[in-house]
Every structure is written in structure tokens, then in C-alpha cells.
C-alpha positions as CSV (number, residue, x, y, z in Angstrom):
1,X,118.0,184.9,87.8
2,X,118.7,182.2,85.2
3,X,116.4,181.6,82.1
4,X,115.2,178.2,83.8
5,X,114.2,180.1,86.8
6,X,112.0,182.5,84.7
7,X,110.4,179.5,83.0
8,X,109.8,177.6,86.2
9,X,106.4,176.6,86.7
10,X,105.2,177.1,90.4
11,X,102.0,175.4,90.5
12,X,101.0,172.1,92.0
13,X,98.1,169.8,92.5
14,X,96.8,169.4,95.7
15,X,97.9,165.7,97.9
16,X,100.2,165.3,95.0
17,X,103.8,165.8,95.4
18,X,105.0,167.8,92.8
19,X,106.7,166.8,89.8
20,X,108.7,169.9,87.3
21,X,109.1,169.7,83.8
22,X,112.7,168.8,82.7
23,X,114.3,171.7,82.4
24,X,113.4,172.9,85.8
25,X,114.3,169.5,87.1
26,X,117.5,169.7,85.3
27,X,118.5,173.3,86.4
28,X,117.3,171.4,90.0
29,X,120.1,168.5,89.5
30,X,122.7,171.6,88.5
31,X,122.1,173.5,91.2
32,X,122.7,170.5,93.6
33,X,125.8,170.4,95.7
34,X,125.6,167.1,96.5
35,X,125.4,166.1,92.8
36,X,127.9,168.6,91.3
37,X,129.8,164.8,90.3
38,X,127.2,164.4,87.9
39,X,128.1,163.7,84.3
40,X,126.7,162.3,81.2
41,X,130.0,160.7,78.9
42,X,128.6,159.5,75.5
43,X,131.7,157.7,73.5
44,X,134.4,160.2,74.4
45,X,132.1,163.4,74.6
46,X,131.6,164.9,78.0
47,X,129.0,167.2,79.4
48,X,128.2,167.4,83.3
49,X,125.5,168.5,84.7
50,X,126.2,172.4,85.1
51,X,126.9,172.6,81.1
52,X,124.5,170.9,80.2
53,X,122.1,173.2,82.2
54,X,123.4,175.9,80.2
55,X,123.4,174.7,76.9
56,X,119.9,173.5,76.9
57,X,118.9,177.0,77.7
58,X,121.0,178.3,74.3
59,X,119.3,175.5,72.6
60,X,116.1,176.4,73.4
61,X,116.3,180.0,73.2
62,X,118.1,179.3,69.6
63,X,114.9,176.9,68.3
64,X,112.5,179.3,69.6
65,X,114.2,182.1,67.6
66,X,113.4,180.1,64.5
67,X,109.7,181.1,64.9
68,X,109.0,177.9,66.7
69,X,106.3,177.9,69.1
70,X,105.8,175.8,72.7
71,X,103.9,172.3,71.3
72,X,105.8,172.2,67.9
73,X,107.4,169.1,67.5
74,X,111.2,168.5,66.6
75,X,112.5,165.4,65.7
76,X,116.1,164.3,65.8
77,X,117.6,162.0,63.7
78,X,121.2,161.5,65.1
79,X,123.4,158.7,66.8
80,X,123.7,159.3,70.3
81,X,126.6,162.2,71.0
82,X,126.6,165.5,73.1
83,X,125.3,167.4,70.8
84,X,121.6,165.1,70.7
85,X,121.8,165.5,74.3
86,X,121.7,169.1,74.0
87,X,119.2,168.7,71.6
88,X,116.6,166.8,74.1
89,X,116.7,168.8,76.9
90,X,116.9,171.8,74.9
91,X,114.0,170.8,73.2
92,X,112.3,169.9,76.3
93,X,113.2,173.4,77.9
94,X,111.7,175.3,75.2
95,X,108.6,173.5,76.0
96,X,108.6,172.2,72.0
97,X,107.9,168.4,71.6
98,X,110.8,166.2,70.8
99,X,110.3,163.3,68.5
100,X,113.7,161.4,68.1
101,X,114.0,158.9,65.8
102,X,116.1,155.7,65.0
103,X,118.4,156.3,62.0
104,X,118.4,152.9,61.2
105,X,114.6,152.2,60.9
106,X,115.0,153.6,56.7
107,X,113.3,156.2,55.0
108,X,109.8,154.6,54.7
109,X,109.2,154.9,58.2
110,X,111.1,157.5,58.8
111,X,108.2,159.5,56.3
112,X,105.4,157.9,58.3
113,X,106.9,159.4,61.8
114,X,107.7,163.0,60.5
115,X,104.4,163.0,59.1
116,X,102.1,161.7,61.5
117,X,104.2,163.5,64.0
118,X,103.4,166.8,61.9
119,X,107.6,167.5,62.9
120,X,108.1,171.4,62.2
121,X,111.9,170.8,62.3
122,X,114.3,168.5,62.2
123,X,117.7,168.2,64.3
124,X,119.9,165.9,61.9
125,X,123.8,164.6,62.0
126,X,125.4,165.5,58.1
127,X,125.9,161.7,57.2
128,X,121.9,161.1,57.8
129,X,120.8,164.1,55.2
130,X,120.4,161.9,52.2
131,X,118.0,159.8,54.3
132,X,116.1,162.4,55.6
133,X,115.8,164.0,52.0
134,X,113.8,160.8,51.3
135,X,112.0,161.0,54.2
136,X,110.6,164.7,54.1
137,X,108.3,164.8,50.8
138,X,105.1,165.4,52.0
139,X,105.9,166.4,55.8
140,X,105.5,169.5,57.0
141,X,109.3,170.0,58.0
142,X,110.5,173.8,57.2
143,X,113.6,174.0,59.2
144,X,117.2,171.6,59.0
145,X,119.2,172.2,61.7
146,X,122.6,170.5,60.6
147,X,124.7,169.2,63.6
148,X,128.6,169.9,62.7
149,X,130.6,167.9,60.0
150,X,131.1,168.5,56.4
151,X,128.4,170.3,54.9
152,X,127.6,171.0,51.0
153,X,127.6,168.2,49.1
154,X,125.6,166.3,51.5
155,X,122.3,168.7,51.2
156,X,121.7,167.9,47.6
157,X,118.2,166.6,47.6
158,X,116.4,168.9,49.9
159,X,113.1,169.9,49.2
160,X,113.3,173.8,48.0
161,X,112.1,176.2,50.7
162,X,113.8,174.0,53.6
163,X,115.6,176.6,55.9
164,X,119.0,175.4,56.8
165,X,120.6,175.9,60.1
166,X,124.2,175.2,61.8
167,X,123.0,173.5,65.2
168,X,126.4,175.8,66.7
169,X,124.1,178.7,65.8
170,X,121.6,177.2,67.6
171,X,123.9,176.5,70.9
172,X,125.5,179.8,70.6
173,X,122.3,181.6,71.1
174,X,122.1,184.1,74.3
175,X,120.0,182.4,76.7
176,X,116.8,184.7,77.4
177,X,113.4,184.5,79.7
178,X,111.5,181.2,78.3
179,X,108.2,180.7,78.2
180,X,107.1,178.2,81.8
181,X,106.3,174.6,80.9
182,X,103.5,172.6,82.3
183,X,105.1,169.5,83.4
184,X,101.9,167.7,82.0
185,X,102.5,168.4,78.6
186,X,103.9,166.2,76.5
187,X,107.6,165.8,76.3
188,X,108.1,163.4,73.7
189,X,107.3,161.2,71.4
190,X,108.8,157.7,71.4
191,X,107.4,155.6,68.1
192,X,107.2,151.9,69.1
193,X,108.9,149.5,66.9
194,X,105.9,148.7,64.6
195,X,106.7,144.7,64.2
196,X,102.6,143.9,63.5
197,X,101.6,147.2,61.9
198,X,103.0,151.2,61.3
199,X,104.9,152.5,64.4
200,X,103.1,154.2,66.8
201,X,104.0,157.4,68.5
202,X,104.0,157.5,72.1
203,X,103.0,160.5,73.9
204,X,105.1,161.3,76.8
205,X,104.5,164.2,79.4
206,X,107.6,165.7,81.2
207,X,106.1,164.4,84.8
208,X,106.2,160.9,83.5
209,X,109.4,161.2,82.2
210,X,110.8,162.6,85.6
211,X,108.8,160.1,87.7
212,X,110.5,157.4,85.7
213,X,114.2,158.8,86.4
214,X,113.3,159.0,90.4
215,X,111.9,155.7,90.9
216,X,114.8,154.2,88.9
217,X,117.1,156.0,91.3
218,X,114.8,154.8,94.2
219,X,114.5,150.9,93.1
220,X,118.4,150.3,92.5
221,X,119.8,152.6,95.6
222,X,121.8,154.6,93.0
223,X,124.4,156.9,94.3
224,X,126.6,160.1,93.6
225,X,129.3,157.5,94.0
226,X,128.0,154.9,91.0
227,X,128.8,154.8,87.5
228,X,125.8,154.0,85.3
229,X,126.5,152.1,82.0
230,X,124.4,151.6,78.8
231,X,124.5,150.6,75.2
232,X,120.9,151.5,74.2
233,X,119.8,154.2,71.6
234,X,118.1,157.5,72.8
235,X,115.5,157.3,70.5
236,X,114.5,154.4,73.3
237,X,113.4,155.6,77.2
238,X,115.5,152.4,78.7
239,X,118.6,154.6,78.3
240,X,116.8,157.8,78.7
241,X,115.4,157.6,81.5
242,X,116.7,154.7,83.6
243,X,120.5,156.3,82.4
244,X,120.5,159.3,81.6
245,X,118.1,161.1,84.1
246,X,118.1,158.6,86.6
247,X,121.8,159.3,86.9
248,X,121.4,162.5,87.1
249,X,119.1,162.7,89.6
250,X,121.8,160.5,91.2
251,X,124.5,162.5,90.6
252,X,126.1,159.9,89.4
253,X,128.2,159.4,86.1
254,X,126.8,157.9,83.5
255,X,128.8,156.1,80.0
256,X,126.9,155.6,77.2
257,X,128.1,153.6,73.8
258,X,126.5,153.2,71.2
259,X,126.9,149.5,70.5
260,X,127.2,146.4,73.0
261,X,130.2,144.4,72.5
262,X,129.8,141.1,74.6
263,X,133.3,140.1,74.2
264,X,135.0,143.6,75.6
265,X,131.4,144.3,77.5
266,X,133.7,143.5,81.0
267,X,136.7,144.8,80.9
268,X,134.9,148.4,79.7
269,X,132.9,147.6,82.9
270,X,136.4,147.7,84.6
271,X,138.0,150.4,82.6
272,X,135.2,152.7,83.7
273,X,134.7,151.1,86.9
274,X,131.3,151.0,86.4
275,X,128.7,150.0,89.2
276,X,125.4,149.2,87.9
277,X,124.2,148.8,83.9
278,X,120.9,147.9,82.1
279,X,119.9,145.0,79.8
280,X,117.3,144.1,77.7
281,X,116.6,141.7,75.2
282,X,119.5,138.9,74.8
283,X,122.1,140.7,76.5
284,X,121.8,138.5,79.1
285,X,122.0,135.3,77.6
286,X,124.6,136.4,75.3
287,X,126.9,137.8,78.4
288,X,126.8,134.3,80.0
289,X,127.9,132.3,76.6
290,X,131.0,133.9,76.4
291,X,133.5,131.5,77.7
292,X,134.4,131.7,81.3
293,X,137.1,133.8,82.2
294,X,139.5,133.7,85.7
295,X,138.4,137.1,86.3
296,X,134.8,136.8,85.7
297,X,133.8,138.1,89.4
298,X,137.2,140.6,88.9
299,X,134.6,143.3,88.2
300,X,132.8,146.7,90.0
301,X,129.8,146.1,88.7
302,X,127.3,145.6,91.7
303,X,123.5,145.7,90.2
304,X,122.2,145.6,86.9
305,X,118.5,146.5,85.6
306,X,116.1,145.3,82.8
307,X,114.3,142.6,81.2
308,X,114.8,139.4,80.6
309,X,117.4,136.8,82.2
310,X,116.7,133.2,81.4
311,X,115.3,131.5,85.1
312,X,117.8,129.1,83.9
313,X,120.5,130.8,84.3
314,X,119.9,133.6,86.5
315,X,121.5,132.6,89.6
316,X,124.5,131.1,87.9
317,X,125.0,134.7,86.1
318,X,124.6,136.5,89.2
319,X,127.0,133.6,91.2
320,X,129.5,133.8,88.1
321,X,129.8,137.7,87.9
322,X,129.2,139.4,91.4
323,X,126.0,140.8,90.5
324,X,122.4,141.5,91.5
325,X,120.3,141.7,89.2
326,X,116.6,143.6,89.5
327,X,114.0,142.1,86.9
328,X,111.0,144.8,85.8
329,X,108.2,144.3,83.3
330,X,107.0,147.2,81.5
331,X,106.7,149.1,78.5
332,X,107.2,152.5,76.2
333,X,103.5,153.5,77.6
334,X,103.9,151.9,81.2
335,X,107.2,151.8,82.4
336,X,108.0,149.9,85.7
337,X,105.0,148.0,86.1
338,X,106.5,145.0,87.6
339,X,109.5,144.6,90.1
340,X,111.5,141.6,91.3
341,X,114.4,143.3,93.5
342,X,116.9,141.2,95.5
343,X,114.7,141.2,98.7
344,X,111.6,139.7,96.8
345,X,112.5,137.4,94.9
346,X,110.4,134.5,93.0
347,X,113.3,133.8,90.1
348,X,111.5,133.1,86.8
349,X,108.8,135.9,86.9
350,X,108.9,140.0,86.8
351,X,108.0,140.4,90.3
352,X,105.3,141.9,91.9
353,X,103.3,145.0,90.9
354,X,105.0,148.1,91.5
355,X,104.2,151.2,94.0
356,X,103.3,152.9,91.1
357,X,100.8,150.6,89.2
358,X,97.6,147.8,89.7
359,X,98.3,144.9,87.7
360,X,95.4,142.3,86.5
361,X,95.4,139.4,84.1
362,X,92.1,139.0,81.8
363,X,90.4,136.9,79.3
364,X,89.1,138.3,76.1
365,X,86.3,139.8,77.9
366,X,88.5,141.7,80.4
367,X,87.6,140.1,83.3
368,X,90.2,138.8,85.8
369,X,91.3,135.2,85.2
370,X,92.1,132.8,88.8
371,X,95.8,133.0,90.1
372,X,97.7,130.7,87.5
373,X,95.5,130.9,84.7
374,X,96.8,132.6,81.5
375,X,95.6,135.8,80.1
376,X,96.3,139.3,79.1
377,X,98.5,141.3,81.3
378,X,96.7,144.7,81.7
379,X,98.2,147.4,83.7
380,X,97.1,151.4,85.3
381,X,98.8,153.8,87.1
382,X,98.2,154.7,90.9
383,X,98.8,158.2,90.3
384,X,98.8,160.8,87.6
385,X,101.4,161.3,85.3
386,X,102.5,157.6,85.2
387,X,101.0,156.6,82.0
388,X,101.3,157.6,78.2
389,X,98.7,160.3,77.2
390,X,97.5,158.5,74.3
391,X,99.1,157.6,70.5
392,X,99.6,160.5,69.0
393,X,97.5,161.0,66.3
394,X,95.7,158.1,66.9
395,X,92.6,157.9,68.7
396,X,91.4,154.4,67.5
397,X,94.7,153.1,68.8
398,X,94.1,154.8,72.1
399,X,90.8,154.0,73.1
400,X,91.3,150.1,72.0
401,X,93.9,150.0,74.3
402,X,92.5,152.1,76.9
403,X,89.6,150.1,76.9
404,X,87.7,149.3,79.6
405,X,90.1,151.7,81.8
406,X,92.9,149.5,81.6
407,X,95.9,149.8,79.4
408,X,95.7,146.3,78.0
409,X,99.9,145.4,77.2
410,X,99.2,143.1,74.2
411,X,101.3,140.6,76.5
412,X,100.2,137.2,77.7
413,X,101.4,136.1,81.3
414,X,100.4,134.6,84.6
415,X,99.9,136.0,87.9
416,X,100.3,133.7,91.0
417,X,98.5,133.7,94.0
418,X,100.9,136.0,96.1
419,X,100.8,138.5,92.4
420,X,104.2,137.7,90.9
421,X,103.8,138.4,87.1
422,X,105.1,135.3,84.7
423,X,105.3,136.7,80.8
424,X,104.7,134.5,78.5
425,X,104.5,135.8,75.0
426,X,103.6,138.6,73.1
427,X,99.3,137.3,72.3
428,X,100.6,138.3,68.3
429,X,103.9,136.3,69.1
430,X,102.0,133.0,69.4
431,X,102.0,129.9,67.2
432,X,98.6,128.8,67.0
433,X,99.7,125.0,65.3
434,X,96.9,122.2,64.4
435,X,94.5,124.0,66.9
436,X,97.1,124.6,69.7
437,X,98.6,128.0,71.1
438,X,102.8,127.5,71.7
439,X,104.6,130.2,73.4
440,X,107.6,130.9,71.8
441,X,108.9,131.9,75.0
442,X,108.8,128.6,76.0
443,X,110.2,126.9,73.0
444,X,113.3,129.9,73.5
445,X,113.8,129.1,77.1
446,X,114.2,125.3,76.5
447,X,116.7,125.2,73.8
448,X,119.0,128.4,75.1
449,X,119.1,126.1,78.1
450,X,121.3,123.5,75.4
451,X,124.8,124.2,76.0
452,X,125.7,124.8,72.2
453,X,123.2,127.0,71.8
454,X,123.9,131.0,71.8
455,X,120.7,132.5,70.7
456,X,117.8,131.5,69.8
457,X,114.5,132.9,67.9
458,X,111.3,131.0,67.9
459,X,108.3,132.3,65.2
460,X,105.5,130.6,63.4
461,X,105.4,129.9,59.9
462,X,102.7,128.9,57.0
463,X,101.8,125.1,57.5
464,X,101.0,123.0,54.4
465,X,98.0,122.1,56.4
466,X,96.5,125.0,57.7
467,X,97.8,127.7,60.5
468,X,101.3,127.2,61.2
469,X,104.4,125.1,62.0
470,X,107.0,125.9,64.6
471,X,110.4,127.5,63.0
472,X,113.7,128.2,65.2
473,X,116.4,130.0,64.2
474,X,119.2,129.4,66.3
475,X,122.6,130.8,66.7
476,X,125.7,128.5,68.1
477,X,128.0,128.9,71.0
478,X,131.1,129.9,70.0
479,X,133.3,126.5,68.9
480,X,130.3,124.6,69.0
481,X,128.4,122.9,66.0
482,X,124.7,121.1,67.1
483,X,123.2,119.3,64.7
484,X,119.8,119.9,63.9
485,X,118.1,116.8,65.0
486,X,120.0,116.6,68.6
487,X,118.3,120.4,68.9
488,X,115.0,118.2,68.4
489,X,116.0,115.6,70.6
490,X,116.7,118.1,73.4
491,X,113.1,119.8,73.0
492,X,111.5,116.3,73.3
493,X,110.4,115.5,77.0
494,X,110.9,119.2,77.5
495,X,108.1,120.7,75.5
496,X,104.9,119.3,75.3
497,X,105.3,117.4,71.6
498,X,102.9,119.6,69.5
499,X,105.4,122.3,70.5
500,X,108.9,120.4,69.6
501,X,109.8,122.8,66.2
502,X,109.5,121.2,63.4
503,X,111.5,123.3,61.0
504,X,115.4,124.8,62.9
505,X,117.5,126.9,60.7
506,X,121.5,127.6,62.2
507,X,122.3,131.1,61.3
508,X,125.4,133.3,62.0
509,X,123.7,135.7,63.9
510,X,120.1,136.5,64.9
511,X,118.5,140.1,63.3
512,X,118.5,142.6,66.0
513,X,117.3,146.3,66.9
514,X,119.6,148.2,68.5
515,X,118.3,147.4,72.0
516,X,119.0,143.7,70.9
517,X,115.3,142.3,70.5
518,X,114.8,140.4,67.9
519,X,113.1,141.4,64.5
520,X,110.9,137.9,64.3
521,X,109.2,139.6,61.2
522,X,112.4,139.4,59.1
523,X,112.8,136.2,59.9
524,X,109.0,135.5,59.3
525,X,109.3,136.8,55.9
526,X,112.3,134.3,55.2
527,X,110.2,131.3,56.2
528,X,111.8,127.6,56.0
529,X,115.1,128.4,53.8
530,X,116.6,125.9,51.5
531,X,119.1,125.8,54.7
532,X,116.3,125.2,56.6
533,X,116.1,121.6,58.4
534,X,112.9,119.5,58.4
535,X,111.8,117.4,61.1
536,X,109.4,115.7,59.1
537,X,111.3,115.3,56.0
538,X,115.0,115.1,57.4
């Protein structure tokens, strides 16, 4: 009998069909013969499905041994690599609480989330230690444990007391009878990206996180025989869940990188031969400006996943590549909410509500708006075990947006009369100018439809007058130089004219997380540059 089996939970609700916690869904997907091809590749690193059974049960004997407890949280500061994938599902074994974290979000935030986590330990790559030493005063971490490199040196800084440990100790630890885990509990916490205020941790239970991978697996028809493909950080559940685990439960091989390279992004495609691959953000859009090669359709990709591709160009992306793209709206706290598959299609919105969710658009007051009227998109789950189980440490954050029994998204969209979902902003993303709302949406979509435009960020800043004018920053094609006022000429007839932006700055590139969204507030908080081109005062 293995040490998952002796943790293995056996209960289940009744009319519900039962979801495990990770680790007994992982020892599942090992034990599978018909997914014995399973295999998670991050860079060069490769762990299949069998080892990495086994080493999450070292792992999470080896933490336990610590004097950690089931509940404790530990957080992991790390770049993708085997050894953070041993990390989460030995975490997640162990029945602890995993809190990963994005090494790039700097040392101010990275306090806020070990504290308001209340992390007991941390799981941390060598080169990442002086962060993390500015991080931990006044958390309540006690234990390092300090994935391989070249150690010393590097630990100068710790807070005194801080009990040090090799993560190979940890891995090399005899796997032994572990405690069962309720596959309600909470699994993780993913912190949200904090644009309009301090990040917020996401609480996660292992059945959501599982119910996530399977209907992945079940919406894109993946395969033992595909090869899944991502460039998105762990610390985000796009790559953990709709990679990672949903190839797994595939048993399919996944390829994770830690950086997305639009000029080399096909021919890895066709190195790896790889089948299906997620996007988000401007991936898209930055995909299709590369310049058109012979061998454009030359490639095994067949589907890809994710949020958003431009209406304008998503048939001639599909028609210039050989691929099918699935659209889904959703979030950290309510993943697929929205689907547009192949077979029901309306191109230009996120599909229709899921199996798994309602879906309702509502004024202030929360009632439902009419079909085609603007509001907030609200969303709840059909099931248990679907939706986030609150912000963690944060009640006031949790009842606000459960209010009213609805998880209210924050988002602004349109739902037609047959329920296919339009987004249209982000409500805090708006430009209220001269009395007006503008969805920056809109203002993006026209001018990435202008041929010598790459990328494009639309943001409100202070107006002279009073609320706020309507600032671009735009990135050019490759080769290409627009001037300012034929980007203005190209908005005008497009956009309604209170919307045509009055200030358009040309940058080299656009500031992006690493899931490639873009940071509006850093360009917020540059506001009209001496770069900066005026409309009104050319």
C-alpha cells in the first residue's frame, strides 16, 4: 500500500460525483495505464507522471517532518522548474496550504503576501534569498527550505532563528502514512495582481482545482496523444490547471517555458510538435503581427485556449495558422465561466455560460439589465466546489463581492438575447471623460485593427478640466513608423468623437506581467510624457 493510498479520503457527498484531493487524484493519473505517456517537461527538466507521484509523497512526508501541521501554509518563491513542481503537489499531498508567489512582484508585496498569508515556511530558489530577506521582517516564516545552487553567501540577511533546510533533504525523505485530505480544503492560495489596491489572496480548495483540470480536458478533446504548450508562471492557475493538470489527467505531455518568444513561438511549436497551447492577454495579437511566413500553416498545432483574440482578426489567425481557437471568460475565483468552442460560435464575444456556471449582467442595484444593455457581469457556480472559498483573510472583500449571492467579477459586459457574453472593460478600467464613460477596450480594438500598430494600451489620465482625458500608448509593427496624428485620423469615424484619444505616446514596448497583461497603472503613473503627443496642442 502506497502513502497516497493511506491518505486517501473515501468519503463523498451524496448526487455529487466525487471529486479527490490532489494527491489522490495524482496517484490516480500514475496509476493509469492508459496515461503512463504522461509527462510534465519544464525548460529541459523532466518528470512524468509516476515520479512525480513519488516525489510528492517524499516532499510531503519531508515538510511534515519539520513540525508542520495539515493547514499551515507554504509559500514558494521560485521560477518554474521540477523541483516547484515537486513542491506543489507535495505541498498539496501533505494536506499544508501552498501559497506561491511571483518573484518578480518585489519585496513590498512580497511582505504583504507572507504576512497576510500567515506563511509558516517558505520554499525558495538561492538567487531569490536576498529578496525574501526583505520580505520576511515581521512574518511569521520559521523555516527556509533552500532549493539546490550555491548556498552561503547568499543567506546573509536572514532573520536570526530562521531554520534552514536543503529542499534534497526534503525530497530524500522516506515516504510514510499521511494524514487523508478533505478535498474541500483549501489547496492554495493564488494572490491576484493587485492593479487598484493590495493583492488579494485567493482561496482555492483541492476539488476546485481538480474540476478545473477535467473540464479543461473535456472542453478541448485533449488526448494521451497531444502535447500541451505554455509560457505562463505557476504562481497563475492558467498554466496550473488548464496545463499542468489538465494534461495530466490527459496523459498527455505537457512543455512549459518560462518566457514567450513570439518570433521563435512556431517553430518550438514544431520542434516539440505540439498540438494545442493557451493564451492570454496580447499573445494573440502579438502572434499575428509577426510577418507572414511560407510556412505559417506548416505547424501541429490544432487548438489553442484562452482569452482574448481581437474579433478582427480571429478568423484570419485561425485561416493563417491551422488553428481553432476556444474563447473562455473567467477568473482566479471563477474559472470557466464563459465558452465559445468551434461548434458555437458568435466571434467577438466569450460564448455562452458554461455547464458549470449561471451568468447575469446587473446594474448597480444588482438587478438584471435587458439583453444588450451594459452592466456588471456576475457569475455562480452550479455545483459545489466551483468557486473560491473566500479572500483569505479578508472578510470585507469577501462578502462585497459575494453580495447578494452572486460573485460580482468587477467586469463590465453585455449579454445578448441568445446569452453570449461581450466584455467590455474592467468598471475601474473606464475613462469617465467630460461626463462620458469610454471603454478602453474599444479604443484598443480600433487602433490594433491599424496595420502599423503592434500593441496597444488605452488608460485615462488627469484632465486639466476635470475627470480625465483619453491616453494610448502604442507600440509599432515591426518596420513600421505611424505618426501620431494618422493614429487619430484612423480613430475618427471609428469611435464615437468623445472617445478619439487625445494624448498617444509611441513606446518600445508596452509593460507586461508575465502572463502578458498589461500593467496600465505604470503607465498611469507616467501620465502624458514630454514624448507624449497632443491632439489638442499638436
Amino acid at each position: 500500500m502506497t502513502a497516497a493510498s493511506l491518505g486517501r479520503a473515501t468519503t463523498s457527498e451524496p448526487g455529487i460525483t466525487r471529486v479527490p484531493s490532489i494527491g489522490d487524484w495524482l496517484a490516480d493519473v500514475a496509476a493509469d495505464p492508459a496515461r503512463q505517456g504522461a509527462e510534465i517537461v519544464v525548460e529541459s527538466e523532466r518528470l512524468d507522471a509516476r515520479r512525480l507521484d513519488r516525489d510528492a509523497s517524499c516532499v510531503a512526508a519531508g515538510l511534515l517532518s519539520l513540525g508542520l501541521a495539515p493547514g499551515d501554509r507554504v509559500a514558494v518563491l521560485t521560477p518554474a522548474s521540477g523541483a516547484s513542481l515537486q513542491a506543489w503537489f507535495g505541498i498539496a499531498r501533505a494536506g499544508l496550504v501552498e501559497v506561491p508567489l511571483n518573484p518578480a512582484a518585489g519585496s513590498v508585496v512580497l511582505a504583504h503576501c507572507l504576512a497576510q498569508a500567515r506563511a509558516r515556511a517558505v520554499i525558495c530558489a538561492p538567487d531569490l534569498v536576498p529578496l525574501l530577506a526583505e520580505a520576511l521582517p515581521g512574518s511569521s516564516v520559521e523555516h527556509l527550505v533552500l532549493l539546490a545552487g550555491e548556498q552561503g553567501e547568499r543567506l546573509d540577511g536572514l532573520p536570526e532563528g530562521l531554520c534552514t533546510t536543503p529542499f534534497a533533504e526534503v525530497l530524500a525523505a522516506d515516504a510514510v502514512a499521511l494524514p487523508p485530505v478533505d478535498p474541500g480544503q483549501t489547496a492554495v492560495i493564488l494572490y491576484t495582481s493587485g492593479t487598484t489596491g493590495p493583492p488579494k489572496g485567493v482561496r482555492l480548495s483541492h476539488r476546485a482545482n481538480v474540476n478545473l483540470a477535467r473540464h479543461t480536458v473535456e472542453l478541448m478533446g485533449y488526448t494521451a496523444q497531444d502535447r500541451l504548450y505554455s509560457v505562463f508562471p505557476l504562481y497563475h492557475s492558467n498554466a496550473r490547471y488548464c496545463s499542468v493538470m489538465a494534461g495530466l489527467e490527459a496523459g498527455a505531455r505537457v512543455l512549459l517555458h518560462r518566457r514567450f518568444t513570439a518570433s521563435r513561438f512556431w517553430d518550438i511549436c514544431r520542434e516539440h510538435g505540439i498540438t494545442a497551447f493557451n493564451y492570454q492577454g496580447a499573445m494573440v495579437s502579438i502572434l499575428h503581427k509577426q510577418p507572414a511566413r511560407p510556412d505559417d500553416r506548416a505547424n501541429p498545432v490544432r487548438v489553442a485556449f484562452g482569452a482574448p483574440c481581437p474579433a478582427e482578426i480571429f478568423a484570419a489567425f485561425e485561416e493563417r495558422f491551422d488553428v481553432r481557437l476556444t474563447e473562455i471568460y473567467g477568473s482566479t475565483e471563477v474559472s470557466l465561466v464563459c465558452e465559445m468552442p468551434p461548434e458555437r460560435r458568435r466571434i467577438g464575444t466569450a460564448g455562452q455560460e458554461s455547464p458549470l456556471y449561471q451568468v447575469a449582467v446587473v446594474d448597480e442595484l444588482d438587478r438584471p439589465v435587458p439583453a444588450g444593455t451594459p452592466g456588471q457581469v456576475v457569475a455562480r457556480p452550479k455545483n459545489p466546489g466551483w468557486m473560491f472559498d473566500g479572500y483569505d483573510h479578508n472578510a470585507e472583500a469577501s462578502v462585497e463581492a459575494w453580495r447578494n449571492l452572486w460573485f460580482h467579477t468587477g467586469d463590465r459586459g453585455v449579454l445578448d438575447a441568445d446569452g453570449y457574453l461581450t466584455f467590455l472593460d474592467r468598471m475601474k478600467d473606464t475613462v469617465r471623460r467630460r461626463g462620458e464613460n469610454i471603454s478602453t477596450w474599444e479604443v484598443e480594438r480600433v487602433l490594433t485593427d491599424h496595420p502599423d500598430v503592434a500593441q496597444v494600451a488605452a488608460y485615462g489620465v488627469d484632465s486639466d478640466l476635470s475627470e480625465e482625458e483619453v491616453m494610448v500608448a502604442v507600440v509599432p509593427a515591426p518596420g513600421t513608423a505611424p505618426s501620431p496624428a494618422s493614429l487619430v485620423e484612423h480613430c475618427r469615424g471609428r469611435l464615437t468623437a468623445f472617445a478619439v484619444p487625445r494624448f498617444i505616446r509611441t513606446v518600445d514596448a508596452l509593460p507586461l506581467t508575465p502572463s502578458q497583461r498589461v500593467e496600465k497603472y505604470k503607465l498611469r503613473a507616467e501620465g502624458a510624457t514630454p514624448d507624449t503627443y497632443d491632439r489638442e496642442n499638436p
